[in-house]
C-alpha positions as CSV (number, residue, x, y, z in Angstrom):
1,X,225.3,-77.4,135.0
2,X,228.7,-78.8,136.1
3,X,230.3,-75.3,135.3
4,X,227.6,-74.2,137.7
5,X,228.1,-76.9,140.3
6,X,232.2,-76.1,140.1
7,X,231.2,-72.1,140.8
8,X,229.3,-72.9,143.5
9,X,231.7,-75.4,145.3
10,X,234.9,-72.7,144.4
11,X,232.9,-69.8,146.0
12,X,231.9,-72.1,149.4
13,X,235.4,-73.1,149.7
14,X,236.8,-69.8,149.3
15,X,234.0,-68.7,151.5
16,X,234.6,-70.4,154.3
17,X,236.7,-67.6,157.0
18,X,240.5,-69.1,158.7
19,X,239.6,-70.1,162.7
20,X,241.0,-67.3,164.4
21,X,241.5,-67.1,168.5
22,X,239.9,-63.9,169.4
23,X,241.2,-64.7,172.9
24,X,244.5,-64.6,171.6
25,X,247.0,-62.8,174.4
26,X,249.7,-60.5,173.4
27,X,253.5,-61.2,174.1
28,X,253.5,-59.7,177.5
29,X,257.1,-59.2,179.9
30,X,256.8,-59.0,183.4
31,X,259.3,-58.9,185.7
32,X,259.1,-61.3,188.8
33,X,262.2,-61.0,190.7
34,X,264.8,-58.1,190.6
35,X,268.1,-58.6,191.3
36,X,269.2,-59.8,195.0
37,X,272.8,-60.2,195.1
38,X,274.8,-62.9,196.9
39,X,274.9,-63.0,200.9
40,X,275.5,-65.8,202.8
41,X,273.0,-67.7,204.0
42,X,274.0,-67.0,208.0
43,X,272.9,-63.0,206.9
44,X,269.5,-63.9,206.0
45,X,266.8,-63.7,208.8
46,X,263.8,-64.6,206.9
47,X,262.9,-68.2,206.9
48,X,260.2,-70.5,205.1
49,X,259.2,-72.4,208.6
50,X,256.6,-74.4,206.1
51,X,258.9,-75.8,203.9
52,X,261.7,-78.2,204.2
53,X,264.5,-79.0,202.3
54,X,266.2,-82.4,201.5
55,X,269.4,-81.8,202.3
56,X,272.1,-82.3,204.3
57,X,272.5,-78.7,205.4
58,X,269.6,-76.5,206.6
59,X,267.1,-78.2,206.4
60,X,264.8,-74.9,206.5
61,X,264.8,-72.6,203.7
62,X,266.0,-69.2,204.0
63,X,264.2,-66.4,202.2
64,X,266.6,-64.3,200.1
65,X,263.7,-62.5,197.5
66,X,260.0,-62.7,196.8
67,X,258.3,-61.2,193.7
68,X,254.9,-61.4,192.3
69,X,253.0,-60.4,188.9
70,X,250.0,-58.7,188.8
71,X,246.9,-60.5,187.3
72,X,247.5,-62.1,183.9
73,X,245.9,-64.4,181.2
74,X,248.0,-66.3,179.5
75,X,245.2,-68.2,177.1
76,X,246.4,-70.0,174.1
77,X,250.4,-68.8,175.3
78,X,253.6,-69.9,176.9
79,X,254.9,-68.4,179.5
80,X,258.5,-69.2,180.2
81,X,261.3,-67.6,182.8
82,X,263.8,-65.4,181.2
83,X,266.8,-63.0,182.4
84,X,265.8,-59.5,180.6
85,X,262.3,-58.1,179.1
86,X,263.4,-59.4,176.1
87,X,263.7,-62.3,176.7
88,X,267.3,-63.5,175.3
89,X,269.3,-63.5,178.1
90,X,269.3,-66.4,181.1
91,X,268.9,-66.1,184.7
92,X,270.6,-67.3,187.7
93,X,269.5,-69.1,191.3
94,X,271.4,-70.1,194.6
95,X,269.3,-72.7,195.6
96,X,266.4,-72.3,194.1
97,X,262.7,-70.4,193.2
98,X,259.6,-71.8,194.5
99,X,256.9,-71.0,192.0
100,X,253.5,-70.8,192.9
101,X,250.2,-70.1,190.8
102,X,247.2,-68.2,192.5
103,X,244.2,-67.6,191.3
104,X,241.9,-64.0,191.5
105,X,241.0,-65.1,195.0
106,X,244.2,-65.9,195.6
107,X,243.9,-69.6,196.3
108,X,247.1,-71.9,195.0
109,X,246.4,-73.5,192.0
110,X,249.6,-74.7,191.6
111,X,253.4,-74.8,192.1
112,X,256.9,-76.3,191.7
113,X,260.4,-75.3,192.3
114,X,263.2,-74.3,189.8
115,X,267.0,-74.6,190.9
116,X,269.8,-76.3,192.3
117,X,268.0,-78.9,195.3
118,X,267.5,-82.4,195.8
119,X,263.8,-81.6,196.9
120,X,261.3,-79.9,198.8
121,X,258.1,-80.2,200.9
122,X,255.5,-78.7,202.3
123,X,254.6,-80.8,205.0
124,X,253.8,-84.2,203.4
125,X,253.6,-83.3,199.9
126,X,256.7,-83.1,198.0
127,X,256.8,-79.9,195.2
128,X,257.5,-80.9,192.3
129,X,261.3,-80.0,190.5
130,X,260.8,-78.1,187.3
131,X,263.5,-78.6,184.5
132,X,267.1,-79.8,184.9
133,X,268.9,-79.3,188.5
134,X,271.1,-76.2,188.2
135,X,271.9,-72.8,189.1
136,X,272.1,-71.4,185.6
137,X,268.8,-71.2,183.0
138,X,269.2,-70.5,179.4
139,X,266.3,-67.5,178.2
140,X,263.0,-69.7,177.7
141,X,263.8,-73.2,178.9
142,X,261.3,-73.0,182.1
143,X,258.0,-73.0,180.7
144,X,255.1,-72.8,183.1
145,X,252.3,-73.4,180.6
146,X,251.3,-76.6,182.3
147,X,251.2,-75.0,185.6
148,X,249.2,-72.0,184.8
149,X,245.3,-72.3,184.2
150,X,244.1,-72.6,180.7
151,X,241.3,-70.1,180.9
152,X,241.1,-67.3,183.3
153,X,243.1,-64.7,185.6
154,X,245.8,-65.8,187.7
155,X,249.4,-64.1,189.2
156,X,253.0,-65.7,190.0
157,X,254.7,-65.6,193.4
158,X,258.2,-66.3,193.3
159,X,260.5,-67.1,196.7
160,X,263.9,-67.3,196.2
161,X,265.3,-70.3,198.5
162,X,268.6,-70.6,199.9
163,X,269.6,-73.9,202.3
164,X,273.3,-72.8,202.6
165,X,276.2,-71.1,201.9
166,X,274.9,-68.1,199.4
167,X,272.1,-67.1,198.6
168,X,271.1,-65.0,195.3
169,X,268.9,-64.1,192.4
170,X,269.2,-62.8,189.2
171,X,266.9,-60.5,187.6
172,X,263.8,-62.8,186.4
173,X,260.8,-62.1,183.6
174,X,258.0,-63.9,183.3
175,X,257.2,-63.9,179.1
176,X,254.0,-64.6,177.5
177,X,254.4,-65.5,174.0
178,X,251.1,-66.7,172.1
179,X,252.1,-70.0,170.3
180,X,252.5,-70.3,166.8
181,X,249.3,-71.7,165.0
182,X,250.4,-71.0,162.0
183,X,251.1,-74.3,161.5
184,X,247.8,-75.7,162.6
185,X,246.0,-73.3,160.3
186,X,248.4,-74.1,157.2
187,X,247.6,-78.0,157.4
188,X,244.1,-77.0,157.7
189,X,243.8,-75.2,154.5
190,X,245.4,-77.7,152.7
């Protein structure tokens, strides 16, 4: 009886299938912004009237690139900023990107800005800065996971800010990585 009982608990334990994410997404590059290279700010006619800039130059943005992804899904992923399709190399910013998240229908479901600024607004509502205040960005350290919806379609607009001097971008690629559960799952069988 008790070998019986030990059979039967050893064959339900072994039994029992490893969770796995069938919504898992695939590591995915996408290239937001391509390459605009420096002009001063004077040569740039397009401007973001909307936004303002705390600053003590221009106070109004001028717009030196915009980019946009198709639709993605980035379930279960991150999805960080990089400088190549790799993902390896940095990318670079004179002032800054303004990062916004759109649904299918294209309604804003959110936003923030990455770069070298004290701040920006959109009328009364401030954007919130994203990582540390420079012009430089090592491959992966912007991660929009937080910004980007958890279930779902959505795309990313980038514009590429200037509020003086020169304004330029480097090639940027959005990357979606699925995270590693591997960990999760190895605690679990434990």
């Amino acid at each position: 009886m008790k070998q019986l009982t030990l059979l039967l608990t050893f064959t339900l334990l072994t039994a029992c299938p490893k969770h796995i994410d069938s919504k898992s997404v695939d590591r995915r590059a996408v290239r937001l912004l391509a390459l605009a290279p420096e002009r001063e700010t004077t040569r740039i006619t397009d401007r973001a009237e909307h936004l303002e800039a705390d600053t003590d130059q221009e106070r109004t943005p001028h717009i030196v690139a915009v980019g946009e992804t198709p639709l993605l899904s980035a379930e279960g992923a991150d999805v960080v900023l990089a400088g190549d399709e790799a993902g390896t190399a940095g990318f670079s910013v004179d002032n800054c990107i303004l990062l916004e998240v759109l649904s299918e229908d294209g309604q804003r479901l959110g936003r923030a800005a990455v770069g070298y600024l004290n701040g920006l607004a959109e009328g009364k509502d401030q954007i919130d800065l994203m990582g540390r205040r420079a012009f430089k960005f090592e491959a992966n350290e912007i991660n929009l996971a937080s910004l980007v919806p958890e279930k779902g379609r959505f795309k990313v607009r980038a514009t590429v800010l200037d509020i003086g001097g020169v304004g330029q971008v480097s090639d940027v690629f959005l990357i979606i990585t699925p995270r590693n559960g591997a960990g999760a799952d190895d605690l679990r069988e434990r």
